[in-house]
N, C-alpha and C positions, 0 to 999 in steps of 0.2 A: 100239402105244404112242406117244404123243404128249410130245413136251419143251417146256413155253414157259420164257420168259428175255425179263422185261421190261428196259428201260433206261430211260432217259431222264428220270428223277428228279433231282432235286435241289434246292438253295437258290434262291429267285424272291424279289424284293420282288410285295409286291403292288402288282396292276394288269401284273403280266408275264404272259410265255408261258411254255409249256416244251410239249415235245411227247414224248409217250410213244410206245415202239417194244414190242412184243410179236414177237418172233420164232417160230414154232414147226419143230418137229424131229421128226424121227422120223413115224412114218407119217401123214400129211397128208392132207387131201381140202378142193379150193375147196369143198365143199360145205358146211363147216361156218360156224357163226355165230361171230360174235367179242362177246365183249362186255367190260366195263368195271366194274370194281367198285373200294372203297374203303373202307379202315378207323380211322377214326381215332381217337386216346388214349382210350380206357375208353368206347368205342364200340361196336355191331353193325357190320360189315360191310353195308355199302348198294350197293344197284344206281346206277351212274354213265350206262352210255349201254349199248346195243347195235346191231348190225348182222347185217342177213343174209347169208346166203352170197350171192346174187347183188350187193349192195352196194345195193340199189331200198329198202332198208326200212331204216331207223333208228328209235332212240328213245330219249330220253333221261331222267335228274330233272328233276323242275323244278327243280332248284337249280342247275343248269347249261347250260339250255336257254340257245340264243343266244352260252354263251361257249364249250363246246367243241365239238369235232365229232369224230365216230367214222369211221375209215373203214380201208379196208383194199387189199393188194393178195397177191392173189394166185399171183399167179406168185413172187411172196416167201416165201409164206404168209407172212406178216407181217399183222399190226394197228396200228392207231394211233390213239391220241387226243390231238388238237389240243386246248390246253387255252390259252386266253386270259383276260385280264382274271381276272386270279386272287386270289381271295382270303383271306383269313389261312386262315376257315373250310374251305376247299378242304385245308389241311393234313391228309396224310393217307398211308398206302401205298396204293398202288393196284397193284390186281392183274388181271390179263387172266384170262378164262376164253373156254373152244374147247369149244366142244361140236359133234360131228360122230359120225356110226352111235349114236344112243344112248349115245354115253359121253363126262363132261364132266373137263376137265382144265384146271384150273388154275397161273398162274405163282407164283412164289413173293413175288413184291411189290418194288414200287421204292416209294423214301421220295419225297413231293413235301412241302418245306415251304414257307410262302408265309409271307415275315416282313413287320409292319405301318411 
């Protein structure tokens, strides 16, 4: 069983930063991929960025290509997305998902609001 536990949420004007941290817990493997997801008010949950386990591969929306970036460390097992130049639209929880042996596990969400 895996535990994630995001952070690094909270109030931004826009055109700021903030940087999310995804932690995970309990039985671990660098081998799994990290990825990036996001939900906002009377929204679908949308794909934001991913990464492979070796860190060689990324990919992200177009709606954020250029402003964040994915990446991760492993000896942490930790993830991260860098999120720049932020915008109101960007408001959203975002949620880390770990998929590694065939089984995918999701954090429970940090709020990011980006006010104009």
């Amino acid at each position: 069983q895996v535990q994630l536990v995001e952070s690094g949420g909270g109030l931004v004007q826009a055109g700021g930063s903030l940087r999310l941290s995804c932690a995970a817990s309990g039985r671990t493997f660098s081998s799994g991929a990290w990825g990036w997801f996001r939900q906002a008010p009377g929204k679908e949950r949308e794909f934001v960025a991913v990464i492979s386990w070796s860190g060689e591969t990324t990919d992200y929306a177009d709606s954020v290509k250029g402003r964040f970036t994915i990446s991760r460390d492993n000896a942490k097992n930790t993830g991260y997305l860098q999120m720049n130049s932020l915008k109101t639209e960007d408001t959203a929880v975002y949620y880390c998902k770990y998929v590694v042996g065939g089984m995918t596990y999701w954090g429970k969400g940090t709020l990011v609001t980006v006010s104009s």
